[in-house]
N, C-alpha and C positions, 0 to 999 in steps of 0.2 A: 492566293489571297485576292479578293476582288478589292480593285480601288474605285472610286468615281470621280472622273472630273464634270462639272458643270460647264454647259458650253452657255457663251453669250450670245446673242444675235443682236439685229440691228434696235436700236429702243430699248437695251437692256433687256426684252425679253431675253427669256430664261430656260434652258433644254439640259432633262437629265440625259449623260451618256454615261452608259458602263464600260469599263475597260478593265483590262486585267492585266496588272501593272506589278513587277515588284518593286520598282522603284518610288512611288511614292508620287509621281507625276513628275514632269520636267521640272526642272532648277536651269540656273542659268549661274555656278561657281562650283565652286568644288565637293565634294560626297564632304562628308559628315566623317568618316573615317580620318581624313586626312584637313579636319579644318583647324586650323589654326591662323590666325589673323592674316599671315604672309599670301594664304593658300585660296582666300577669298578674293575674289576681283574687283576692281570700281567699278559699277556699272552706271556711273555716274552720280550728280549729284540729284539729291531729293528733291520733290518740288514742292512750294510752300503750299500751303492749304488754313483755313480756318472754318471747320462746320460746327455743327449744333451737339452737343452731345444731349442723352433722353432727358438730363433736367432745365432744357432747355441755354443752361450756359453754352461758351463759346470753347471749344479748345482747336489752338494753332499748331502747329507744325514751331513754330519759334518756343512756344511753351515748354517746348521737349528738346531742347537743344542741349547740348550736352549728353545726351543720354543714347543709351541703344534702344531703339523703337525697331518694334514690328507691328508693321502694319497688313491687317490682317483684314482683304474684303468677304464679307461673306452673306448669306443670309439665314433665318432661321428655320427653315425646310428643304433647306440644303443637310442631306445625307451626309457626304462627309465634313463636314464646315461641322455640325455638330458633334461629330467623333473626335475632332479636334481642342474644341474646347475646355473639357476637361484638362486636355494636358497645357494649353496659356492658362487655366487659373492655376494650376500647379506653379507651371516656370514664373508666374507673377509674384505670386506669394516668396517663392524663395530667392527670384531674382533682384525686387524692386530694391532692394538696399544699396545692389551693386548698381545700379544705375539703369536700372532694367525697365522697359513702358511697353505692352502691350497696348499697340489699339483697332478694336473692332471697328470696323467700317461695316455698317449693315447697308445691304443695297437694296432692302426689303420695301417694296410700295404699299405693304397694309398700313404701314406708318407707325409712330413711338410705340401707342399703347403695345401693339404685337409682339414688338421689339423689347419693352419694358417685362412684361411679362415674360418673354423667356429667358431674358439677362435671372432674373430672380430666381425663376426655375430651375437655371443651372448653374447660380450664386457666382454670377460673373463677375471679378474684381478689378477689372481693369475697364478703361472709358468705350464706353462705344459712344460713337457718332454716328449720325446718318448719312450716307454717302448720295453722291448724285453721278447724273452724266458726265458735268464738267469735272468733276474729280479724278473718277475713272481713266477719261481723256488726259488729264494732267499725270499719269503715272503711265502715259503710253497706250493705254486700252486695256481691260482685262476682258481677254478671250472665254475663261472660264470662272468659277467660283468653287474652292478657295483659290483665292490666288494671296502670296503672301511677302512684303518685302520687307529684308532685315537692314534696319540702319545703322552705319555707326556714329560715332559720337560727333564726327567732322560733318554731318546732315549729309555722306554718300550711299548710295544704295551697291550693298556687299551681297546681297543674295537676290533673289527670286525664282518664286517657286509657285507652280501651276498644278495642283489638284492638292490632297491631302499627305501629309506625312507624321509620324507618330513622333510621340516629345522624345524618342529615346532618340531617332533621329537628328530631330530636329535641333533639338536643345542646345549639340555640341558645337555646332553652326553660332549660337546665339553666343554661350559662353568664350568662344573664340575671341568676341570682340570687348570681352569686359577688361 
C-alpha cells in the first residue's frame, strides 16, 4: 500500500514525497494494538494556542480543556490529509459526546474561502482554524503534513503522528483516553 508524507521546508513551503510504508508514517507512543491509556506516553504538556476558525470567531486551546483533542495539521491538496478526513468526521460524530474535539489546523495559504469550500465539500463537522508559522513552531515544528497530536484531558500530548493512518488504526489510540 502506498502511503504519503508531506514534507515541510523552510517558509512552510510544501513538497509531495511518496513512500511506501505499512505503518502509516511515524508515531512517537505506542501501536494501536496495544493502546490503552497506561501504554500511551507523555510527550508533554500542550501548548496554548488561540486562532481564527473559517467563521471568523476565535477558538483556544483553553476552550477544549477537559476534553480529548486531536489536533490535526493539514491542508486541502494534501493527498493523504484528505484520505483522512472522512474517517475524523466519522470518530467526531460518534465521539463528541464522550468528550471527543477534533481540530483541523489548515496550513493552507489560498486562504478561508479555499478552506471553507472544501470543509463543505467534505461536510467537515468539527472546527477548523487557520494555522500559521508561530503555531507550527509552538508544537515543535511540523516536518510534514498530516502531522497529527492526540490530547488528553490533562492538556498532555499522548501521541504524535507523522504522515497518514486509517480510523481503524487510529481511533483505538483516541478511545484509549476516554
Amino acid at each position: 500500500m502506498k502511503k504519503y508524507a508531506l514534507v515541510l521546508t523552510l517558509g512552510l513551503s510544501l513538497t509531495l514525497v511518496a513512500a511506501c510504508s505499512g505503518d502509516g508514517g511515524t508515531t512517537e507512543s505506542a501501536s494501536a494494538a496495544t493502546a490503552d491509556v497506561a501504554a500511551l506516553p507523555d510527550l508533554g504538556t500542550a501548548p496554548s494556542w488561540t486562532l481564527a476558525k473559517l467563521d471568523g470567531t476565535k477558538l483556544s486551546s483553553a476552550d477544549l480543556k477537559g476534553k480529548v483533542v486531536v489536533v490535526d495539521f493539514w491542508a486541502t491538496w494534501c493527498p493523504p490529509c484528505r484520505e483522512e478526513i472522512p474517517g475524523y468526521v466519522e470518530m467526531q460524530r460518534e465521539l463528541e459526546a464522550q468528550g471527543v474535539v477534533i481540530v483541523g489546523v489548515s496550513l493552507d495559504r489560498a486562504g478561508v474561502p479555499v478552506v471553507q469550500k472544501f470543509a463543505q465539500d467534505y461536510e467537515i463537522n468539527y472546527p477548523i482554524v487557520m494555522g500559521d508559522q508561530d503555531l507550527t513552531e509552538t508544537f515543535g515544528g511540523i516536518e510534514a503534513i498530516p502531522t497529527t497530536f492526540l490530547i488528553d484531558r490533562d492538556g498532555k500530548i499522548r501521541h504524535r503522528k507523522v504522515g497518514s493512518m486509517s480510523r481503524e488504526d487510529y481511533e483505538p489510540l483516541v478511545r484509549s483516553l476516554l
